[in-house]
KOLTOR-672348 format. One line per field, with one value per atom (N, C-alpha, C, CB): atom name; y, z, x; chain. Coordinates in nm, 3 decimals. Each point is the difference from the previous one (the first is absolute). Glycine has a CB too. Layout:
KOLTOR-672348
marse: c(CA,...)
c2: c(Y,...)
c3: c(Z,...)
c1: c(X,...)
kefi: c(A,...)
This chain:
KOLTOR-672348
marse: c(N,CA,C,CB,N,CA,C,CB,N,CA,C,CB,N,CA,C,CB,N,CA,C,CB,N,CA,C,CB,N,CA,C,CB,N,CA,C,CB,N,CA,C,CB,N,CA,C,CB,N,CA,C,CB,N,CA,C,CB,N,CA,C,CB,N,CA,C,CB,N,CA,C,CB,N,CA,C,CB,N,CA,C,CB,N,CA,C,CB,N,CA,C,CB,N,CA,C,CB,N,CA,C,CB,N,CA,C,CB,N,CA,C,CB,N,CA,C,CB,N,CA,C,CB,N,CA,C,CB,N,CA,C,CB,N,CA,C,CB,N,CA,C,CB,N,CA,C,CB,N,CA,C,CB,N,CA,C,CB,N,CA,C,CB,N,CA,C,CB,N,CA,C,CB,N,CA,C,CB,N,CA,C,CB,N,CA,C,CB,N,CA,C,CB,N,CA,C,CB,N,CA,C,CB,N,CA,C,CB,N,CA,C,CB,N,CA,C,CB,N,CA,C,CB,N,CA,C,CB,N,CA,C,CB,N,CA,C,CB,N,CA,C,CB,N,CA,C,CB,N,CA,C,CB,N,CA,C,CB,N,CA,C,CB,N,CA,C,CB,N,CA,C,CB,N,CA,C,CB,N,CA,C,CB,N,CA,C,CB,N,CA,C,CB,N,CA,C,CB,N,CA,C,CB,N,CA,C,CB,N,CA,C,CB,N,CA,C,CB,N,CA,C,CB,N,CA,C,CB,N,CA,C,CB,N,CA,C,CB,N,CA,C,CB,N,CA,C,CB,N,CA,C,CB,N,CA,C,CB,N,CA,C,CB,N,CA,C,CB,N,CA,C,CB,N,CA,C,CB,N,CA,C,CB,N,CA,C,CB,N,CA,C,CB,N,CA,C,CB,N,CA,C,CB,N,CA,C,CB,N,CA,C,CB,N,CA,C,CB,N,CA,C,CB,N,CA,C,CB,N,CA,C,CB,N,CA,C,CB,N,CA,C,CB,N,CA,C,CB,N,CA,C,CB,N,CA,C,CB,N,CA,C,CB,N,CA,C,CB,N,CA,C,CB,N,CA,C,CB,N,CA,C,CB,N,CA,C,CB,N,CA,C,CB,N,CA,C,CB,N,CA,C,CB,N,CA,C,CB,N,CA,C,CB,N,CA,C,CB,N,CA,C,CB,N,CA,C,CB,N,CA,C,CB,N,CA,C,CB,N,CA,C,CB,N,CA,C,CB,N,CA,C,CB,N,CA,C,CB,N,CA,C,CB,N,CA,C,CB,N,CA,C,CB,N,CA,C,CB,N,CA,C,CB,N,CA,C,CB,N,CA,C,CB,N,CA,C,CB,N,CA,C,CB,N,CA,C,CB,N,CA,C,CB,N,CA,C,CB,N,CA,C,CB,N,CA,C,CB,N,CA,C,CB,N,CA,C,CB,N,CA,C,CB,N,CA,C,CB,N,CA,C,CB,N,CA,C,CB,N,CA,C,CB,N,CA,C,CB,N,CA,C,CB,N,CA,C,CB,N,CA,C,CB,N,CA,C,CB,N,CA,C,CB)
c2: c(-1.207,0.039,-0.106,0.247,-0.300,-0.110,0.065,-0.142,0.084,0.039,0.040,-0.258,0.227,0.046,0.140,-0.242,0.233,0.188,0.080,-0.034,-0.024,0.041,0.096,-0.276,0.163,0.006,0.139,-0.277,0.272,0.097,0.110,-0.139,0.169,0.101,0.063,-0.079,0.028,-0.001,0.066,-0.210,0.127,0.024,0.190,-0.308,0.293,0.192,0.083,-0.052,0.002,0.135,-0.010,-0.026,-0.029,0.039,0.052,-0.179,0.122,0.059,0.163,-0.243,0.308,0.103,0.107,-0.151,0.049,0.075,0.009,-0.051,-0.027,0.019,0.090,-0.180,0.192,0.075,0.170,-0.214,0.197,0.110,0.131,-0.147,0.024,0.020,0.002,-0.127,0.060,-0.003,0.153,-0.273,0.341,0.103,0.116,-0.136,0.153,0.089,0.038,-0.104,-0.001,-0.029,0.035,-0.146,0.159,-0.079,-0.103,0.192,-0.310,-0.138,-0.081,0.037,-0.136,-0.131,-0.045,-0.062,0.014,-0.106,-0.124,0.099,-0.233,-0.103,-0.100,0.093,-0.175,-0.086,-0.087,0.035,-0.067,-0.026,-0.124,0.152,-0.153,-0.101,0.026,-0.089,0.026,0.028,0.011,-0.119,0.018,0.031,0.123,-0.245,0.274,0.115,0.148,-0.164,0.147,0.116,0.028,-0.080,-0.028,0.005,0.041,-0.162,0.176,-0.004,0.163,-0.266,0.262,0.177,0.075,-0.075,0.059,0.075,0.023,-0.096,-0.030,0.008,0.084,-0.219,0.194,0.104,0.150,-0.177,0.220,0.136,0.016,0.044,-0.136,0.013,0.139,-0.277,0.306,0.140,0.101,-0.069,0.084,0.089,0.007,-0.021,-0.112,-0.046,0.064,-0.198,0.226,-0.047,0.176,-0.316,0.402,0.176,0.061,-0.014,-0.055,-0.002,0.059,-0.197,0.279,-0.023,-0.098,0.140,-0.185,-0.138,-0.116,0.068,-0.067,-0.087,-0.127,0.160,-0.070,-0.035,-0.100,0.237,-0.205,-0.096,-0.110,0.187,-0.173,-0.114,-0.108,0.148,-0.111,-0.055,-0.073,0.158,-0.094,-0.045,-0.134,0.258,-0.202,-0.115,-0.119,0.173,-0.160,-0.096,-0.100,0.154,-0.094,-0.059,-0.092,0.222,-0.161,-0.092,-0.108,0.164,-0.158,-0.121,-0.090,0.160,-0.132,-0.086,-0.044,0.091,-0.046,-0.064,-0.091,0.200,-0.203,-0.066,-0.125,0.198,-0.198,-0.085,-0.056,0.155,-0.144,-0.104,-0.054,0.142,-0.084,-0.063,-0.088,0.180,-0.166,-0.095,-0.148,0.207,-0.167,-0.102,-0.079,0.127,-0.061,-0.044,0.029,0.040,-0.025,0.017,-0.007,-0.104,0.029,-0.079,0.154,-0.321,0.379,0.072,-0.006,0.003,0.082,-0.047,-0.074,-0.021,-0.008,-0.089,0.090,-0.167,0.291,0.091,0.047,0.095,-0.125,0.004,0.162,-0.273,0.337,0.127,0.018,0.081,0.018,0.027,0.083,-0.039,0.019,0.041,0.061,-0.199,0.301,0.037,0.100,-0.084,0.119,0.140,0.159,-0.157,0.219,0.127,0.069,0.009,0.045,0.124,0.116,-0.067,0.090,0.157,-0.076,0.196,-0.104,-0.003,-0.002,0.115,-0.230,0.013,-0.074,0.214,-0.243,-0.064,-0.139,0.174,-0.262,-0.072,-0.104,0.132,-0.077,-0.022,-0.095,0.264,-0.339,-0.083,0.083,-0.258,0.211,0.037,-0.157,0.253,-0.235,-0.094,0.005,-0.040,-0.056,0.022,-0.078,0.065,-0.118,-0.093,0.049,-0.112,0.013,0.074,0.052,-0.201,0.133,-0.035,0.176,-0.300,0.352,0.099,0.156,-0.176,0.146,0.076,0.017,-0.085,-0.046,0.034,0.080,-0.248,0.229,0.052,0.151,-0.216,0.250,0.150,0.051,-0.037,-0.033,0.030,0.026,0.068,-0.171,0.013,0.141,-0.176,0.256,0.141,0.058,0.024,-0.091,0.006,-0.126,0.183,-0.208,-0.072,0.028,-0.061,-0.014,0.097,-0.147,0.272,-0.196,-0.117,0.002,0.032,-0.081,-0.089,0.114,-0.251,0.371,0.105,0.136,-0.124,0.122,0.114,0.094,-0.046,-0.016,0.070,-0.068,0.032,0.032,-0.004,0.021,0.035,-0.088,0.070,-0.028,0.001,0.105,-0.001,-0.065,0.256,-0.315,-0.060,0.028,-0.003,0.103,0.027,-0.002,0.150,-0.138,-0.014,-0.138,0.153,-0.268,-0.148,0.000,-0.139,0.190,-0.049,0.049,-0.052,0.165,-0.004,-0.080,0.159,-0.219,-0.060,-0.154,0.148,-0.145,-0.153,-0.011,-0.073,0.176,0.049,0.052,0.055,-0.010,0.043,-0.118,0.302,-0.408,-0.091,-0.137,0.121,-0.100,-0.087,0.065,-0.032,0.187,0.089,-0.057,0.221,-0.246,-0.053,-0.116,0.157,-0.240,-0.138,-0.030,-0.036,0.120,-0.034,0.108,-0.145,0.265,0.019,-0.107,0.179,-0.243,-0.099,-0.129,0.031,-0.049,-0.128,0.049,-0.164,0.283,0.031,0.006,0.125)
c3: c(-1.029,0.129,0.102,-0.060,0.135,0.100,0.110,-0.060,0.149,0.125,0.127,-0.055,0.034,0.091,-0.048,0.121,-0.251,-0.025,0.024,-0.164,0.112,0.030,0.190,-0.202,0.265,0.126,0.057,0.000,-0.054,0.031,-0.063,0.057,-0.156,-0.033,0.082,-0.235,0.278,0.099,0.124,-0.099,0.176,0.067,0.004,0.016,-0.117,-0.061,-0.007,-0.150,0.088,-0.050,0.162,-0.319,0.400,0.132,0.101,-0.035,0.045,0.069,-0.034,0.033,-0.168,-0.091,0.096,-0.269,0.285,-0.001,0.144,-0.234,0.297,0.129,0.066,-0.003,-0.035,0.008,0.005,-0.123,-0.029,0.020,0.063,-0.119,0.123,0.130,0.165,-0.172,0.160,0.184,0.017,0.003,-0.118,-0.020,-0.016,-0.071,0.019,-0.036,0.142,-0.270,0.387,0.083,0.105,-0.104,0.104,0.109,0.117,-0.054,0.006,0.071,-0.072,0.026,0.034,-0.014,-0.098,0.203,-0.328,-0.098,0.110,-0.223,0.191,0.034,-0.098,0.050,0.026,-0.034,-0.136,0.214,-0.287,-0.140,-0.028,-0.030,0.042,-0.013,-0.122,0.298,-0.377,-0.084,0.097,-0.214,0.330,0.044,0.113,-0.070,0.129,0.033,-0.003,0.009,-0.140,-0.129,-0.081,-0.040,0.034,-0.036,0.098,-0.138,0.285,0.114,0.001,0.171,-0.127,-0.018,-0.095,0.034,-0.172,-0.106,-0.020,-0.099,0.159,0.000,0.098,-0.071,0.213,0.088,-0.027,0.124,-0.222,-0.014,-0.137,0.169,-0.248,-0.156,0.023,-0.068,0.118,0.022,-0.065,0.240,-0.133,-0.008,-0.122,0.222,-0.242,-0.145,-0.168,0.176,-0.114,-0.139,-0.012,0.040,0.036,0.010,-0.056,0.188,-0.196,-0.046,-0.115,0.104,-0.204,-0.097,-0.084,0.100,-0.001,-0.058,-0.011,0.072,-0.042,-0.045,-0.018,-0.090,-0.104,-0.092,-0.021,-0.087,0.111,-0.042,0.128,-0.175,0.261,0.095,-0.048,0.163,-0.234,-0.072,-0.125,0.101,-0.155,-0.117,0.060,-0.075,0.174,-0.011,0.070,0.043,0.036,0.036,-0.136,0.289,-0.357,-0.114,-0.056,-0.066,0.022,-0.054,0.071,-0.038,0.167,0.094,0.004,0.200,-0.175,-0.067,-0.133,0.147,-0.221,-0.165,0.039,-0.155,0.196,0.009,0.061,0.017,0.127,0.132,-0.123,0.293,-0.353,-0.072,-0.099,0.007,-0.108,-0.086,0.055,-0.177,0.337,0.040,0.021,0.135,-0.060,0.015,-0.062,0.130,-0.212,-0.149,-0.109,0.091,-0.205,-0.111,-0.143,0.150,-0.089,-0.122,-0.035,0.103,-0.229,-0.025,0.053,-0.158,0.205,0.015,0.101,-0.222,0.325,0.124,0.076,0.011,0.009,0.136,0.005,0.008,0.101,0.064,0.055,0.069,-0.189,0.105,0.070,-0.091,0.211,0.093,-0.019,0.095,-0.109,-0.029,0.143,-0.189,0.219,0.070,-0.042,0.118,0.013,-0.064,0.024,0.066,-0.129,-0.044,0.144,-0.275,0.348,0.116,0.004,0.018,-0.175,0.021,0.054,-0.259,0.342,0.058,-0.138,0.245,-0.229,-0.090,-0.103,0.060,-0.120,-0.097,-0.054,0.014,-0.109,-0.007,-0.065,0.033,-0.031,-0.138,0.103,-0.196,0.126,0.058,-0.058,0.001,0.128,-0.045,-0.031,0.143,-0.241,-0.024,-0.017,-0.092,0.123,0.012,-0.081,0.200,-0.283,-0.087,-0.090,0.006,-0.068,-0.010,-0.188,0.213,-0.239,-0.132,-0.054,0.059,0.055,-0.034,0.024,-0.047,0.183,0.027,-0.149,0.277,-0.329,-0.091,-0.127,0.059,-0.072,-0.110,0.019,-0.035,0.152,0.049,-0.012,0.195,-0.207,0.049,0.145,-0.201,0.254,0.136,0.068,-0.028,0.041,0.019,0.131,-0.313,0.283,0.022,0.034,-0.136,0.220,0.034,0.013,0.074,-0.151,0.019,0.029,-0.172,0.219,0.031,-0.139,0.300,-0.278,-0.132,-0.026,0.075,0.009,-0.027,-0.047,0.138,-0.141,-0.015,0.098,-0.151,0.239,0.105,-0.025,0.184,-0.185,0.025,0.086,-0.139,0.168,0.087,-0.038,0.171,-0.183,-0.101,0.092,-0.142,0.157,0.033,0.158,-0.246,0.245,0.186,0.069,-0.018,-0.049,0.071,0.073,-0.184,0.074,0.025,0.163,-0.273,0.333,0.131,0.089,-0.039,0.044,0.044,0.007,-0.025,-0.098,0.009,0.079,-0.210,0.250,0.120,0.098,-0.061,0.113,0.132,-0.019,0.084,-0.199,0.023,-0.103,0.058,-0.129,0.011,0.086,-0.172,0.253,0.156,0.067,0.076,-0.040,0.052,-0.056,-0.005,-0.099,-0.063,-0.035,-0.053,0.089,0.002,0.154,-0.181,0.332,0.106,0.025,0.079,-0.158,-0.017,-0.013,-0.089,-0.012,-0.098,0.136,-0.396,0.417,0.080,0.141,-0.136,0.146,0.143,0.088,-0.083)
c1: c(1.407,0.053,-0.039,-0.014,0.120,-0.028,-0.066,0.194,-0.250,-0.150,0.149,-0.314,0.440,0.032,0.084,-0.026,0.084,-0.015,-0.108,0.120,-0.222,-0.139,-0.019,-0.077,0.152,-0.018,0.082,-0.037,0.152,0.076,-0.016,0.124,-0.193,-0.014,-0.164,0.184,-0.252,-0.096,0.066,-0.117,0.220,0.025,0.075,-0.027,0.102,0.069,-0.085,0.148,-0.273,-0.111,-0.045,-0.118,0.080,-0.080,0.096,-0.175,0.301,0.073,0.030,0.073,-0.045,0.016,-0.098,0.045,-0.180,-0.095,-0.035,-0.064,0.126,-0.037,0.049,-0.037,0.194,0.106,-0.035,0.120,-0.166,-0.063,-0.127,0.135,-0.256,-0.103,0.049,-0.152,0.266,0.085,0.041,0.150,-0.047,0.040,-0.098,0.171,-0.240,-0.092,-0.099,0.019,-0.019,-0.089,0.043,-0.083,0.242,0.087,-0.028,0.082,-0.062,-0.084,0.107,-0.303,0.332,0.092,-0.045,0.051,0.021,-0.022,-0.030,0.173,-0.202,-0.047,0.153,-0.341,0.325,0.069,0.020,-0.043,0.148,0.004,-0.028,0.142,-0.323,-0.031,-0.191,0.203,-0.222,-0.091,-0.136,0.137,-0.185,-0.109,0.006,-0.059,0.170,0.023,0.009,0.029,0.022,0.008,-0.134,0.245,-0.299,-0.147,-0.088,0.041,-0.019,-0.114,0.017,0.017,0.083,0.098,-0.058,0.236,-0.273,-0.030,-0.171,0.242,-0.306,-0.166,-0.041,-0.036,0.135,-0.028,0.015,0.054,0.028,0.006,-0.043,0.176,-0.254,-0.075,-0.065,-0.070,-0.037,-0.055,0.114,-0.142,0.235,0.091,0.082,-0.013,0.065,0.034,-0.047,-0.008,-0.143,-0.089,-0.029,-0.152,0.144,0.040,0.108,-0.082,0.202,0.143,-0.042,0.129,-0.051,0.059,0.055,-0.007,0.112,0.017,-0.095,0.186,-0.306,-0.123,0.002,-0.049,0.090,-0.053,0.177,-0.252,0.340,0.089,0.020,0.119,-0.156,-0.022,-0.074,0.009,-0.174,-0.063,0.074,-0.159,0.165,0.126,0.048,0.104,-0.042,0.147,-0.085,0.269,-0.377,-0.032,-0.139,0.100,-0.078,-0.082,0.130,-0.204,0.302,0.141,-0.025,0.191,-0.198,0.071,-0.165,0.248,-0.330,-0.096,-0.011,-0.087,0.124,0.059,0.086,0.004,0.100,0.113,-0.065,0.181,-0.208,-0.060,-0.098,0.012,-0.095,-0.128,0.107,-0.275,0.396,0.019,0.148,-0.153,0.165,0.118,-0.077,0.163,-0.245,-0.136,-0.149,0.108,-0.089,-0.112,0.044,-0.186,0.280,0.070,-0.104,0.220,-0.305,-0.091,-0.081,-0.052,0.004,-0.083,-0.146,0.157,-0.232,-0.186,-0.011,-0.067,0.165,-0.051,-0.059,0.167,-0.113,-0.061,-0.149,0.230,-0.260,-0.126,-0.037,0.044,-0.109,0.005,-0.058,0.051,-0.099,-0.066,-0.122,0.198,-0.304,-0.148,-0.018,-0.101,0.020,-0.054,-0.086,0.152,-0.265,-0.097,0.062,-0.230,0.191,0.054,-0.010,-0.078,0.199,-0.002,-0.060,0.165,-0.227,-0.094,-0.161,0.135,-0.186,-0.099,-0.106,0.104,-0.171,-0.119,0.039,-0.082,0.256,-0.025,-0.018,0.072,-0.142,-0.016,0.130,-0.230,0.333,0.096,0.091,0.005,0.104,0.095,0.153,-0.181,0.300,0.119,0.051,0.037,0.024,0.060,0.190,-0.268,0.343,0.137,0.049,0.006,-0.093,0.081,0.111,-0.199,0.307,0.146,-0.062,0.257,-0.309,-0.044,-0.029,-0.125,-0.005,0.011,0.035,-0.092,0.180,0.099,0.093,-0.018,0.019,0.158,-0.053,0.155,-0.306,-0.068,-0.009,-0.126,0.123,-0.026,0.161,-0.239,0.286,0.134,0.075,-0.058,0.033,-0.004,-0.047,0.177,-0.194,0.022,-0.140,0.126,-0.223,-0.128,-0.087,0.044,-0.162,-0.077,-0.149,0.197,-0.307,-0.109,-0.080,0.029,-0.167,-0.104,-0.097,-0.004,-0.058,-0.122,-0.056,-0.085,0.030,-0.068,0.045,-0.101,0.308,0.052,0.054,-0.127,0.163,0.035,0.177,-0.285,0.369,0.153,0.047,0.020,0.113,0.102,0.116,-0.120,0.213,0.152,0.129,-0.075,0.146,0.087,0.022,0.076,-0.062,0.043,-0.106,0.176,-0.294,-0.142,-0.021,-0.100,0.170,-0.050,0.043,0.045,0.045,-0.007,-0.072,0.171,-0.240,-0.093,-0.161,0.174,-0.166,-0.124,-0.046,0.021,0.100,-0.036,-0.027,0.101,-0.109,-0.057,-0.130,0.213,-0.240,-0.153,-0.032,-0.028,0.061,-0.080,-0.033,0.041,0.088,-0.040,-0.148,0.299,-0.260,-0.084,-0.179,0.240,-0.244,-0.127,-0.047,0.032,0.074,-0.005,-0.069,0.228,-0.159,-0.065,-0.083,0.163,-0.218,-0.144,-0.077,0.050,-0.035,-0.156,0.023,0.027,0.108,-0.038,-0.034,0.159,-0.200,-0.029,-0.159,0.216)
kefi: c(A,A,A,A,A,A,A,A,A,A,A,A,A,A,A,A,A,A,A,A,A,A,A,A,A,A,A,A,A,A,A,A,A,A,A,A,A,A,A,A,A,A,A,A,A,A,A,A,A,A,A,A,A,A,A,A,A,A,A,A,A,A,A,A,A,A,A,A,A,A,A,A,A,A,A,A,A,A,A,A,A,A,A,A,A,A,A,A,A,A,A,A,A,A,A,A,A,A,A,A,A,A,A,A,A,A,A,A,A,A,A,A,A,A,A,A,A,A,A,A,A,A,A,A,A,A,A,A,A,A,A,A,A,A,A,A,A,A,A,A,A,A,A,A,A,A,A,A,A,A,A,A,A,A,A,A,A,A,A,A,A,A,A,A,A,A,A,A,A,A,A,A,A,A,A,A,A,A,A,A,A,A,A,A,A,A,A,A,A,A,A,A,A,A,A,A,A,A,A,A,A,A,A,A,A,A,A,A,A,A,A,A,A,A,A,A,A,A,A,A,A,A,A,A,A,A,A,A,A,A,A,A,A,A,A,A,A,A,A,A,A,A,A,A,A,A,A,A,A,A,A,A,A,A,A,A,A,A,A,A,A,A,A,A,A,A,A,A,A,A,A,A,A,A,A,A,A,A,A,A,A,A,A,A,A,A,A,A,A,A,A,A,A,A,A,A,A,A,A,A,A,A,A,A,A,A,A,A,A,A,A,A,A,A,A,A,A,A,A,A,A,A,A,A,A,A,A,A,A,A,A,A,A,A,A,A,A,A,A,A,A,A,A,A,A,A,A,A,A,A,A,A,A,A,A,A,A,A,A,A,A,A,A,A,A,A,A,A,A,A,A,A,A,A,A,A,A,A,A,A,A,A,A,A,A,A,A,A,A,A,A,A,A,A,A,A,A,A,A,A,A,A,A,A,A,A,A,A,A,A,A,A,A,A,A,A,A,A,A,A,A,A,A,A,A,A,A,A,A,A,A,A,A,A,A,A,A,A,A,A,A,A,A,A,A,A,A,A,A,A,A,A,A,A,A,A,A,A,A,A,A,A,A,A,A,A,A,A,A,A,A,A,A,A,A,A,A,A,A,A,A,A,A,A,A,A,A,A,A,A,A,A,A,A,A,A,A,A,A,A,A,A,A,A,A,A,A,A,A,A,A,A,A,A,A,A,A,A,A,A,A,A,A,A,A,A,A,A,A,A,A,A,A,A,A,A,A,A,A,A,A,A,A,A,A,A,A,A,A,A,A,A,A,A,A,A)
């Protein structure tokens, strides 16, 4: 898939989705534009992530990160995942995002070093509380 199908199909799933958080909210979609549609959708993630629909928001935005790394890195084993320390209080464990073993889990799930998970619609919540603890420690 070329980086600019890639692009447009980015652009469908956020609009889809914005569309639908505008509606549900009644509040103006934002303009059909990806950093727009993206600003639009973080701002109402909370609200988003309560839905029902969750878990296929999650979904679809896992596709489009598949797609986006393999429009842009094709090669197997290049990706760099993202290490960080675990969001439960007390634990010593790391999350890790690497694709390697997402694909081993079957994408489905994400856990840290110590056993702590979170199943697909969860993952978006967890970036905010690991910012949240990132400017704890550096505080």
């Amino acid at each position: 898939m070329s980086a600019l199908d890639t692009r447009q199909n980015i652009l469908a799933v956020l609009e889809s989705w914005s569309e639908f958080v505008a509606e549900k909210l009644g509040k103006s979609a934002p303009h059909r534009s990806v950093p727009q549609l993206a600003q639009f959708l973080l701002l109402h993630l909370g609200w988003l992530a309560a839905q029902p629909a969750a878990g296929d928001f999650a979904e679809e935005i896992e596709v489009l990160r598949a797609e986006l790394l393999g429009a842009v890195d094709p090669g197997p084993g290049d990706f760099r995942a993202l290490i960080t320390e675990c969001v439960v209080d007390n634990c010593p464990g790391t999350i890790s995002t690497s694709s390697h073993r997402a694909a081993n889990a079957g994408g489905s799930s994400i856990g840290c070093s110590s056993g702590h998970t979170w199943e697909m619609h969860e993952w978006i919540l967890l970036r905010p509380l690991v910012e949240r603890r990132q400017q704890a420690v550096g505080a």
